[in-house]
C-alpha positions as CSV (number, residue, x, y, z in Angstrom):
1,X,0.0,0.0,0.0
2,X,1.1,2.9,-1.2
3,X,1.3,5.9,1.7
4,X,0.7,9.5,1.1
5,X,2.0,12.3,3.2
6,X,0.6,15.7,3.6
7,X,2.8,18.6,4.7
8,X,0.2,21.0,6.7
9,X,2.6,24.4,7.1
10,X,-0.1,25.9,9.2
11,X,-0.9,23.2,11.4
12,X,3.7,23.2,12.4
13,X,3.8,23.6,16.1
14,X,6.5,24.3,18.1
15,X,7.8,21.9,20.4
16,X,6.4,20.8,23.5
17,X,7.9,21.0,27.1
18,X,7.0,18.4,29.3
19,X,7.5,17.6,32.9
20,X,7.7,14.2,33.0
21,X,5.6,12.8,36.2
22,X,7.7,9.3,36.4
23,X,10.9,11.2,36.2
24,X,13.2,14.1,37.4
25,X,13.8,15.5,33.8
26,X,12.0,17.8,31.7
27,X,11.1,16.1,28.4
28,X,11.7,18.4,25.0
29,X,9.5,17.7,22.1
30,X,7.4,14.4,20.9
31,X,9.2,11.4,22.2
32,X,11.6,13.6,24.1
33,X,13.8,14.2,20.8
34,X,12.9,17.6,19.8
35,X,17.2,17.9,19.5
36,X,16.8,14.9,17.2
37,X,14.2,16.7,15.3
38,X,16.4,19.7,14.5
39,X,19.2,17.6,13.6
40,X,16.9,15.9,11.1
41,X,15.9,19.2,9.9
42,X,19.7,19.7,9.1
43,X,20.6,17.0,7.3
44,X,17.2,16.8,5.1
45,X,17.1,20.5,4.0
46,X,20.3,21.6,2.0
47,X,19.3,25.6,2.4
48,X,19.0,25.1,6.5
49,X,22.3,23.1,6.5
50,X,24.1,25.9,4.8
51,X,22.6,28.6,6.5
52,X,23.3,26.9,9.8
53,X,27.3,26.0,8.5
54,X,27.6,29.7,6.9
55,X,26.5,31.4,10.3
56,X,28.4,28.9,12.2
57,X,31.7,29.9,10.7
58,X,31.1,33.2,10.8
59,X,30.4,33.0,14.2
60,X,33.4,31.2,15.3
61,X,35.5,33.1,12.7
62,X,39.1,32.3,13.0
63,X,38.8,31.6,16.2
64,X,38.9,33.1,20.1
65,X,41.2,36.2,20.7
66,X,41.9,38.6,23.2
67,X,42.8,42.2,22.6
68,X,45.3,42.1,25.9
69,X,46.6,38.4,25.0
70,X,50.1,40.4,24.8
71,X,50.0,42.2,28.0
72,X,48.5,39.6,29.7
73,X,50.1,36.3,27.6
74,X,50.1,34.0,30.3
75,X,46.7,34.9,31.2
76,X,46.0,33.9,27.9
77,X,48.5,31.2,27.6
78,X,46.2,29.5,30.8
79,X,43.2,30.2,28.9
80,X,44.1,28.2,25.7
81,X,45.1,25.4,28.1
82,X,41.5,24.8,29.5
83,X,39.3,26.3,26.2
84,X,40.8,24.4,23.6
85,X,39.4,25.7,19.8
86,X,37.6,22.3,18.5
87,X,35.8,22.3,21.7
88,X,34.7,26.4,21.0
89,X,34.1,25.5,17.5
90,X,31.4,22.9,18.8
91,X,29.8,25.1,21.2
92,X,29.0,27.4,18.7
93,X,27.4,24.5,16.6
94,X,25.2,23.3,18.6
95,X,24.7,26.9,19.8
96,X,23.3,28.2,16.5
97,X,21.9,24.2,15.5
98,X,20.0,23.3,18.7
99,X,19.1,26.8,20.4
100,X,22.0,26.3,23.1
101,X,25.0,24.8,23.7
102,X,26.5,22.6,27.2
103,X,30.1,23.6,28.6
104,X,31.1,20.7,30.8
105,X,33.1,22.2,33.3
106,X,36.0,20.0,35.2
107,X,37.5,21.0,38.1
108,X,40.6,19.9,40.3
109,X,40.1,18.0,43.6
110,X,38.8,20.4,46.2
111,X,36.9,22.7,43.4
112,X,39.6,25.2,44.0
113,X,40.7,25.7,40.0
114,X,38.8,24.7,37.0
115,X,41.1,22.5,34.8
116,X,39.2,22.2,31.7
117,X,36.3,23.4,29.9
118,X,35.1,20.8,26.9
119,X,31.9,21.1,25.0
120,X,29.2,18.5,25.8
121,X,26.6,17.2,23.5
122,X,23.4,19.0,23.8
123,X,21.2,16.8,22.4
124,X,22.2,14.3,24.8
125,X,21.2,16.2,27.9
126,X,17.2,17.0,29.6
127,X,16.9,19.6,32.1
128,X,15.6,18.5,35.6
129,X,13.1,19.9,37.4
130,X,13.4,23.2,38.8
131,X,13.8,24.0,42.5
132,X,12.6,27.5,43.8
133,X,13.2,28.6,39.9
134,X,16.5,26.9,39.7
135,X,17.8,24.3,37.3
136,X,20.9,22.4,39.5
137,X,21.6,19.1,37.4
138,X,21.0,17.8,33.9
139,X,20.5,14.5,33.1
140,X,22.5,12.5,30.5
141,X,21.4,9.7,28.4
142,X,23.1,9.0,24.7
143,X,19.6,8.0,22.9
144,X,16.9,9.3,24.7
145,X,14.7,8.3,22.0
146,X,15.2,4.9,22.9
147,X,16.0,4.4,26.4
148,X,14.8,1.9,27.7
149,X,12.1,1.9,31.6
150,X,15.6,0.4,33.1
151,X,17.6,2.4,31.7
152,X,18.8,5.0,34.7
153,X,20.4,8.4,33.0
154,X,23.5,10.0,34.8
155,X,22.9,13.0,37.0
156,X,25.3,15.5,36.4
157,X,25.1,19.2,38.7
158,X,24.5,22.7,36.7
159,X,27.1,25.1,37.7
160,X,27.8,26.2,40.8
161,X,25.3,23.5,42.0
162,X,27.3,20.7,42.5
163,X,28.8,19.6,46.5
164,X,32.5,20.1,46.4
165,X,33.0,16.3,46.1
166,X,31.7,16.5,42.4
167,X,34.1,17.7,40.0
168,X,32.2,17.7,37.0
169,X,29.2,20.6,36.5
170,X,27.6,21.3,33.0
171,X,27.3,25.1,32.2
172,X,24.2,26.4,29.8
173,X,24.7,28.8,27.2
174,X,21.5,29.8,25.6
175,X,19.7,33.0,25.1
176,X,15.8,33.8,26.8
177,X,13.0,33.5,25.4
178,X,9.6,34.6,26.8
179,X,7.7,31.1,27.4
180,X,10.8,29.4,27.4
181,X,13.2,28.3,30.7
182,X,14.4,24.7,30.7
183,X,15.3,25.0,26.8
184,X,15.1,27.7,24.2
185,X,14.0,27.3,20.2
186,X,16.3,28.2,17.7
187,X,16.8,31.3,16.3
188,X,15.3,29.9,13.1
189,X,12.3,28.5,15.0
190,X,9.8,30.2,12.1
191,X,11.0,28.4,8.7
192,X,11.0,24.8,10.1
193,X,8.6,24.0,8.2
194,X,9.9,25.4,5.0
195,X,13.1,23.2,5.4
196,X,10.9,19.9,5.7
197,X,8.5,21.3,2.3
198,X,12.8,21.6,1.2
199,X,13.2,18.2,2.0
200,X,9.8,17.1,0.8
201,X,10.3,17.9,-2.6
202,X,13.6,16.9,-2.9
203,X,12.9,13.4,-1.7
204,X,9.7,13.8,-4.2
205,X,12.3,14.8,-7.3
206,X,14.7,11.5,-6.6
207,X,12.1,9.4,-6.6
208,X,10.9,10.8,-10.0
209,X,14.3,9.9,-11.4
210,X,14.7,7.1,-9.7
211,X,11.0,5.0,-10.2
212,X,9.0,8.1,-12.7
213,X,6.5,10.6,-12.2
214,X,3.7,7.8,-12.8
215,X,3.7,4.6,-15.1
216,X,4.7,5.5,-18.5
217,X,3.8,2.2,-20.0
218,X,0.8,-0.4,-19.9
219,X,1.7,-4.0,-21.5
220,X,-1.4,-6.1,-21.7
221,X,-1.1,-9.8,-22.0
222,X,-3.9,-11.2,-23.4
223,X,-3.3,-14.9,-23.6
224,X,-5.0,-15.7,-20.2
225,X,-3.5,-15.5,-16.9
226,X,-0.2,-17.1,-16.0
227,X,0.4,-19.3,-12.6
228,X,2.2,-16.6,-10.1
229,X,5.4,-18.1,-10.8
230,X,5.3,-17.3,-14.3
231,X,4.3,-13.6,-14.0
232,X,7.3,-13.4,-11.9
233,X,9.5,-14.5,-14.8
234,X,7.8,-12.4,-17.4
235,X,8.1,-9.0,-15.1
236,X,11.7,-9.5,-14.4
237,X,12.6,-10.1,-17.8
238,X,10.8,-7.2,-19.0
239,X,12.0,-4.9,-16.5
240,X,16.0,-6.0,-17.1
241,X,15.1,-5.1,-20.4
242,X,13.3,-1.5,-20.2
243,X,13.4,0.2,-17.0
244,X,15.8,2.7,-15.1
245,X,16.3,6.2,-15.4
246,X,16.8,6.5,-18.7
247,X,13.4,4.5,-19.7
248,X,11.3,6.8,-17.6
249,X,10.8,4.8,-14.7
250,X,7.9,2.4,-14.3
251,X,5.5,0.6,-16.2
252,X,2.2,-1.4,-15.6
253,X,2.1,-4.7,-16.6
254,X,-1.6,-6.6,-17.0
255,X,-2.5,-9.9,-17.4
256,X,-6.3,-10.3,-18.6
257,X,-8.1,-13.4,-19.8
258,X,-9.2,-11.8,-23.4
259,X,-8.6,-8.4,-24.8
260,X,-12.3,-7.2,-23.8
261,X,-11.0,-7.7,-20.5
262,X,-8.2,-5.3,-20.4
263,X,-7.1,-2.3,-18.4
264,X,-7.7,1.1,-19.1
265,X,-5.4,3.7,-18.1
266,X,-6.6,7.3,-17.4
267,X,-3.6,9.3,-17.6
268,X,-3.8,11.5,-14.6
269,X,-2.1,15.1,-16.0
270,X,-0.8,17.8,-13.3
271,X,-0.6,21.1,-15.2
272,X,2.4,23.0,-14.9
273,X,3.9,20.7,-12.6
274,X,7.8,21.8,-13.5
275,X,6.9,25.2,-12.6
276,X,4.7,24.5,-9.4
277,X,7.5,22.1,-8.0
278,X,10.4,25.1,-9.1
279,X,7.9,27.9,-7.1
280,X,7.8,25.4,-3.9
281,X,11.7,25.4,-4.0
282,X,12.2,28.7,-4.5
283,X,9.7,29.3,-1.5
284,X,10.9,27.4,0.4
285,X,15.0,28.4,0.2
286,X,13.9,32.2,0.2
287,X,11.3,31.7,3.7
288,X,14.7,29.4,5.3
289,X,17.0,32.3,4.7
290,X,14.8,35.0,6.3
291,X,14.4,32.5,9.0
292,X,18.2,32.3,9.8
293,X,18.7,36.5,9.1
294,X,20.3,36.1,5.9
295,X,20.9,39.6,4.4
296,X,21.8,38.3,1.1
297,X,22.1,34.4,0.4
298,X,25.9,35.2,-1.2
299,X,27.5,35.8,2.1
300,X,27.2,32.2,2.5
301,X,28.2,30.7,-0.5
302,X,24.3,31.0,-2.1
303,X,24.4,32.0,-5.4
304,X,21.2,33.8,-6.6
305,X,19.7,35.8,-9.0
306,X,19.2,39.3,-6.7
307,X,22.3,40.9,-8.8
308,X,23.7,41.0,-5.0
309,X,26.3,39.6,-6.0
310,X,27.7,42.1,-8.6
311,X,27.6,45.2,-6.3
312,X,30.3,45.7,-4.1
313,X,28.4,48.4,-2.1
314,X,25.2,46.7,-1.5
315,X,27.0,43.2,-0.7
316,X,29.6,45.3,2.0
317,X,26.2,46.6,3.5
318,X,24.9,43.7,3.7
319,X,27.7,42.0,5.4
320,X,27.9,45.0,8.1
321,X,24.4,44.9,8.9
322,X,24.3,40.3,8.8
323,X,27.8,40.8,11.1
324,X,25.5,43.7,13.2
325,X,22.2,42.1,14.1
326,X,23.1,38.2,13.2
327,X,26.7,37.0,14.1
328,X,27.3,39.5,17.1
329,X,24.7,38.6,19.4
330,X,25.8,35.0,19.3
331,X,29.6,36.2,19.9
332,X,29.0,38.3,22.8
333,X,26.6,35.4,24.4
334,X,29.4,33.3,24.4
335,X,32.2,35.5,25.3
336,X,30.1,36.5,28.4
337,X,29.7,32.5,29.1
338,X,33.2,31.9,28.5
339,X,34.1,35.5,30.5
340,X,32.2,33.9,33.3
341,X,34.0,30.4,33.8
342,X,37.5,31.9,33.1
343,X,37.3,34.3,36.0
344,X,37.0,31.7,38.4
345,X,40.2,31.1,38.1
346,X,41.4,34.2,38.1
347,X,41.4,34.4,34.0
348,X,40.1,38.3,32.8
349,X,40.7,38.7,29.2
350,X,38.8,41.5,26.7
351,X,38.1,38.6,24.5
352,X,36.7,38.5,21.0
353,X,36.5,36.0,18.0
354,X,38.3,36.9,15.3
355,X,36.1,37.9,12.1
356,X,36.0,36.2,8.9
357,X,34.9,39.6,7.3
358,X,36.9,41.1,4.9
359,X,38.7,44.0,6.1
360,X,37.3,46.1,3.2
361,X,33.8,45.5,4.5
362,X,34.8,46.7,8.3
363,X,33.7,50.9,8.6
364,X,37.3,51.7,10.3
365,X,36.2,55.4,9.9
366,X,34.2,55.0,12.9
367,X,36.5,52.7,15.1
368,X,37.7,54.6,17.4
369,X,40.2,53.2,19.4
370,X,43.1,50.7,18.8
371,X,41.4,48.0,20.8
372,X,38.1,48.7,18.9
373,X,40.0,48.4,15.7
374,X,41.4,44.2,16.7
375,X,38.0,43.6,17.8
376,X,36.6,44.1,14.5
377,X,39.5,43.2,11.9
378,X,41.4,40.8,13.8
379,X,44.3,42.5,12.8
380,X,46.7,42.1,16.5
381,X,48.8,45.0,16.6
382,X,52.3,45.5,17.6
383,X,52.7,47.8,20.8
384,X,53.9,50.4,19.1
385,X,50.5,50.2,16.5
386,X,47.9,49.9,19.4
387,X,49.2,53.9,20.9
388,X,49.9,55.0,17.7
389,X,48.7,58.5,16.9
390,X,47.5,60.9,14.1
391,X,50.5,63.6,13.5
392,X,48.1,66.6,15.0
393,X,47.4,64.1,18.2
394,X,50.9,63.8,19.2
395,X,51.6,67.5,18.4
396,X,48.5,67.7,20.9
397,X,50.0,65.4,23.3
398,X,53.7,67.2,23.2
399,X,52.1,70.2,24.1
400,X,50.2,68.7,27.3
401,X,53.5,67.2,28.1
402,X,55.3,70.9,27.7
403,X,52.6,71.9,30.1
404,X,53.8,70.1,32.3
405,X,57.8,70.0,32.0
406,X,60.1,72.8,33.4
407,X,63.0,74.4,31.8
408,X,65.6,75.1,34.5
409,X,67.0,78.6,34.2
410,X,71.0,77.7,34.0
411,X,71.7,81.4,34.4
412,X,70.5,80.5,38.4
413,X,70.8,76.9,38.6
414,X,73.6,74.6,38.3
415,X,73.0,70.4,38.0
416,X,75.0,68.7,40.8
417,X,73.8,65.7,40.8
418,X,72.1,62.5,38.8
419,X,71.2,59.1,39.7
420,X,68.6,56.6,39.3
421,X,66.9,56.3,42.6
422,X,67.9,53.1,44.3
423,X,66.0,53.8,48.0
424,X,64.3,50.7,48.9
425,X,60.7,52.7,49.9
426,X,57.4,50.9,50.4
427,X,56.0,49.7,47.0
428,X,54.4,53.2,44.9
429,X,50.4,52.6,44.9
430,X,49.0,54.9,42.9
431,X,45.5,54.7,44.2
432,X,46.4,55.7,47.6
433,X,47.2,59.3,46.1
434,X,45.1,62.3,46.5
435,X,44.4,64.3,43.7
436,X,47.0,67.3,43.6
437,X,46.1,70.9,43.6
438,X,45.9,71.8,39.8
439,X,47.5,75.2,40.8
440,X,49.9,73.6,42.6
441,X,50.9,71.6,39.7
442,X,52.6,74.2,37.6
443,X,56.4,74.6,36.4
444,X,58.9,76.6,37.8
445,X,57.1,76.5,41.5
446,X,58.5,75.0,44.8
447,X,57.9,71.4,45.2
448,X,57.7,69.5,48.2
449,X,61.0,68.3,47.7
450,X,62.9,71.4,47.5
451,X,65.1,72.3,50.2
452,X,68.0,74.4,51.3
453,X,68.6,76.3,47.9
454,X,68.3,72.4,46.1
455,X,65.6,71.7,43.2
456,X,64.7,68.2,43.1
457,X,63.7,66.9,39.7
458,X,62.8,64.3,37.4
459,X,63.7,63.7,33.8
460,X,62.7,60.2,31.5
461,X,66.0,58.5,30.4
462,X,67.6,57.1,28.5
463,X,67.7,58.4,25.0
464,X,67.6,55.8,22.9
465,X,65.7,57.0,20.1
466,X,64.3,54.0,18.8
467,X,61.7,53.8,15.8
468,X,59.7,50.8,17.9
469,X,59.5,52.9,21.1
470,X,56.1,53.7,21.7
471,X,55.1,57.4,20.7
472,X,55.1,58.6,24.3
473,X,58.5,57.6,25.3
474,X,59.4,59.2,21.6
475,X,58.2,62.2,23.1
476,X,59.2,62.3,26.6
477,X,62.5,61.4,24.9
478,X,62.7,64.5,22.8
479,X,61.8,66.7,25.9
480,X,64.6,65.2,27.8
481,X,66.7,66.2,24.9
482,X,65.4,70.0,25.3
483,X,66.6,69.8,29.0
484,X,63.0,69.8,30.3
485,X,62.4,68.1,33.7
486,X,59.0,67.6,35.8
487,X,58.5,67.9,39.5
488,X,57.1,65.0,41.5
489,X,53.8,67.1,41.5
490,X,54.0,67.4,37.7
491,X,54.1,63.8,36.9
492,X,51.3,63.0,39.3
493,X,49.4,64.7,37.8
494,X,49.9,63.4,34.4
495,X,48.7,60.2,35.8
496,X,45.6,61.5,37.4
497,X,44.5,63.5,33.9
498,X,45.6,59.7,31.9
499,X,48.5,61.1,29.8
500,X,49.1,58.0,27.9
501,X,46.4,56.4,29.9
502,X,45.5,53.8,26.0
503,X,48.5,51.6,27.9
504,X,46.5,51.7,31.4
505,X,45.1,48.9,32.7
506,X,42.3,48.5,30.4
507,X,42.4,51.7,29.2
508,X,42.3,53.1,32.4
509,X,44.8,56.3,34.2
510,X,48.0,54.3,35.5
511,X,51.0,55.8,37.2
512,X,53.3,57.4,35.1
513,X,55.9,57.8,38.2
514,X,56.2,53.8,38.2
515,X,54.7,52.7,35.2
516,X,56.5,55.2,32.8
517,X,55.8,53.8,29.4
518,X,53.3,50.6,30.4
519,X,54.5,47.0,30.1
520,X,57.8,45.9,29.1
521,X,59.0,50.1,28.6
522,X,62.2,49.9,28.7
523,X,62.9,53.5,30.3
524,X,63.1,54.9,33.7
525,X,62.8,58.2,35.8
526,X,66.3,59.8,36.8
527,X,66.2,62.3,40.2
528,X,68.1,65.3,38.9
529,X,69.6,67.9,41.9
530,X,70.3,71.6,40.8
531,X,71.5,73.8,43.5
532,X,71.5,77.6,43.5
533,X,74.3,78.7,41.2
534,X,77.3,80.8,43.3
535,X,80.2,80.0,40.8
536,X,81.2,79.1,37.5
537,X,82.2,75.3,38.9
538,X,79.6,74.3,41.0
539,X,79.4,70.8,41.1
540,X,79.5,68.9,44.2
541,X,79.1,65.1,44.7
542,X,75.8,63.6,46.5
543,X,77.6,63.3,50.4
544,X,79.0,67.2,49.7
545,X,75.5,68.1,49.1
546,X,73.3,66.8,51.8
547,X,76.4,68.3,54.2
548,X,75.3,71.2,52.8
549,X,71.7,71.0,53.8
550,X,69.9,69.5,50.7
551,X,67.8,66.4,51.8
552,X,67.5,63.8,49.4
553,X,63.9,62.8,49.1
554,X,62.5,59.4,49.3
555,X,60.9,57.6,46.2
556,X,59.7,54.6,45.6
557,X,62.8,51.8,43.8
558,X,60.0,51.7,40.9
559,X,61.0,55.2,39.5
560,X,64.5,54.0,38.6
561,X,63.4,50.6,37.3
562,X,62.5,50.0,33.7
563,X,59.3,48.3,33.5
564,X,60.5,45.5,31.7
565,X,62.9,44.9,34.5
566,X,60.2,44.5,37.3
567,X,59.2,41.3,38.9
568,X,55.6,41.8,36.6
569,X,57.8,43.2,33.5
570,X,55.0,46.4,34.5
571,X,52.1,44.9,34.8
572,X,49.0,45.8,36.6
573,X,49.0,44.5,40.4
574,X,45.9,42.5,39.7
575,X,47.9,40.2,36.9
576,X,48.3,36.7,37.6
577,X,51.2,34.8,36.4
């Protein structure tokens, strides 16, 4: 018997959520396999299979980043130790296949450290039953379409629920979804049924080739009827000799006891069926696409007929606004997720997935920062690129700096003294300071470490004038070079207005006394003493001086110590090695 399947699109329903009253799970879908479903969906419908493989990829890109994965490598060398990339790629699979995506998350013994984080198999897991609006385990079976009443499913904690003996939780990345808490329906949840009309006609167009459209011959044998075995022999022989595909498929064969006995075929005729068939497929591909957000079927390999493809304008749009309101919204769910799990162990990275986009599609006009700029080409920049500047911003930033700087009158003041301050004072914490006195912090006044007809300054050494030196320490360089010093005053408040704050923590202000340049600067402050000028030769040694009144102030060993020479090679006291 010969079955016949009709595809109601109004009648699709979407999937139902179950509380199952034998067990602790949550069931998803008829027969518990709504994940099953949506893989089905994705192997039977070629448009929803690329649409899901294209947004995938771009999704994932080339991978995880992280715009501080220089400055903080080891932060990120820890990082690619426990999130390895095949198990990110599969996250974001199963995130974009099934509506969300399982981390399993593996800690050392005593939960004090995660050691791994490895992607799970979503469709293998049901939610259990909430407790005071809480989800704390999932359940694990590997077919739950056919387990079996003895069959007894693992237990395995959510995060954060499990006692400190379990070492093994399973973290839930999906997005909300009004309706929705123990799972959430695809993205694409509105064109399911457009990917199984897809695979409908498809499967109706093979079997056209393979058996025909309908009979396409009648053979009457008029002769009287044959024993069974007989008919057997003739239909074999007569189908080795004119069927397959390139006889038009099948053919009727009769066996009558006269010729007034005979079948009569009514040719059943379906007008225009080549271009009803081509209209359902053309439905069909166009409805999936809107489903999944598809600007223009080209971005993922889908040739078409729009002309899309032919204007460079109107496909760069398109690939802004697909990256925009498609592809970012997944990345910054799973950067959050992954932001999450990392920081228990310490782990806080500005991380981002490096775009598949081409860079002539990316609006740089409006980045505005250096950071900004990795996060959307992928492009990692040197040190020197990331503080970079326009010519009229560093012509803007020497002049702040000149604001700041003093030049000693050597008509009245004689140097007597240099050194790199070697005192071994309480570490410098910036964030203990009070904000100076803006009219205190001026050249050419008294600073709190004058004394006794002695100026106590500061000038940024040594002059190395390197091309790779970041553009600050160029120009602090070229105002030690003009014989232009800064009192302690000066210099803290370069820090608290973020004169080059772009190597701050973050972005944030930093102190320029200890910090000079940021990580791995390879400069330092040097304490400069003038004294009042009596004589032509002046110049007394550091014990001659301090006999003679001047008190040598105390600073903290940072402001003689390159950065790249500290125990952090300058990095911010919250880095972890």
């Amino acid at each position: 018997m010969n079955k016949i399947k009709i595809i109601n699109l109004s009648g699709y329903e979407v999937p139902s959520i179950r509380e199952s009253t034998r067990h602790n799970w949550v069931e998803y879908g008829d027969h518990n396999n709504y994940f099953g479903d949506l893989i089905e969906k994705y192997l039977g419908s070629p448009t929803n299979s690329r649409c899901i493989n294209g947004i995938s990829d771009l999704i994932y890109g080339r991978g995880l980043n992280a715009t501080d994965s220089e400055t903080n490598a080891v932060q990120f060398g820890k990082m690619q130790e426990i999130l390895r990339d095949k198990d990110v790629r599969k996250i974001v699979s199963d995130l974009k296949l099934l509506g969300q995506a399982a981390i399993q998350v593996v800690y050392n013994k005593g939960k004090t450290k995660i050691m791994s984080l490895r992607h799970f198999p979503t469709e293998t897991l049901r939610a259990e039953k909430a407790k005071d609006g809480k989800i704390e385990a999932f359940y694990y079976h590997p077919k739950w379409e056919d387990i079996k009443p003895s069959d007894k499913p693992k237990r395995i904690p959510a995060y954060k629920f499990g006692r400190k003996s379990e070492t093994v939780e399973i973290y839930c990345v999906k997005p909300y979804k009004a309706g929705f808490y123990y799972y959430s329906p695809v993205d694409y949840q509105g064109c399911l049924q457009y990917c199984s009309l897809e695979e409908e006609v498809s499967n109706y167009h093979i079997n056209n080739i393979q058996n025909g459209l309908q009979p396409s011959m009648l053979l009457n044998f008029n002769n009287g009827i044959p024993s069974d075995e007989a008919q057997q022999i003739i239909e074999s022989k007569i189908y080795d000799k004119f069927s397959g595909s390139s006889n038009a498929g099948k053919f009727i064969l009769c066996f009558n006891e006269d010729s007034e006995a005979q079948a009569n075929v009514e040719p059943i005729n379906l007008p225009d069926a080549h271009a009803q068939y081509e209209f359902l497929a053309k439905e069909s591909r166009e409805k999936i696409m809107i489903g999944h957000g598809v600007v223009s079927p080209i971005l993922l390999g889908i040739k078409d007929n729009t002309g899309f493809g032919n204007n460079a304008e109107e496909l760069r749009t398109a690939s802004v606004l697909m990256d925009n309101i498609v592809i970012r919204p997944f990345q910054t769910m799973l950067i959050n997720a992954f932001s999450e799990l990392l920081s228990f162990n310490g782990i806080n990275l500005n991380l981002y997935f490096t775009t598949l986009q081409p860079i002539e599609f990316t609006e740089l006009e409006n980045i505005e920062t250096k950071i900004k700029r990795e996060e959307e080409t992928g492009e990692k920049l040197s040190s020197q690129e990331k503080v970079d500047f326009t010519d009229d911003e560093g012509d803007d930033l020497l002049s702040q700096l000149e604001d700041f700087a003093e030049k000693i009158d050597e008509d009245d003041w004689e140097l007597v003294h240099t050194e790199k301050v070697e005192d071994t004072e309480k570490e410098f914490d910036f964030t203990t300071l009070s904000m100076p006195n803006e009219s205190d912090a001026k050249p050419n006044k008294v600073s709190s470490q004058d004394n006794s007809g002695y100026k106590i300054r500061y000038s940024y050494g040594p002059i190395k004038k390197s091309p790779t030196s970041r553009r600050f320490c160029q120009r602090m360089e070229i105002l030690s070079e003009r014989k232009l010093v800064f009192r302690k005053e000066d210099i803290t408040l370069m820090s608290f207005r973020g004169v080059n704050k772009e190597l701050g923590h973050k972005g944030q202000n930093y102190s320029l006394f200890k910090y000079k340049g940021g990580v791995n600067c390879q400069h330092y402050w040097e304490m400069k003493v003038y004294k009042k000028k009596v004589s032509e030769d002046n110049l007394v040694n550091e014990s001659e001086a301090i006999n003679d009144g001047m008190k040598e102030p105390k600073n903290p060993s940072e402001v003689s110590i390159a950065p790249k020479d500290m125990p952090n090679r300058g990095h911010h006291p919250n880095y972890k090695k």
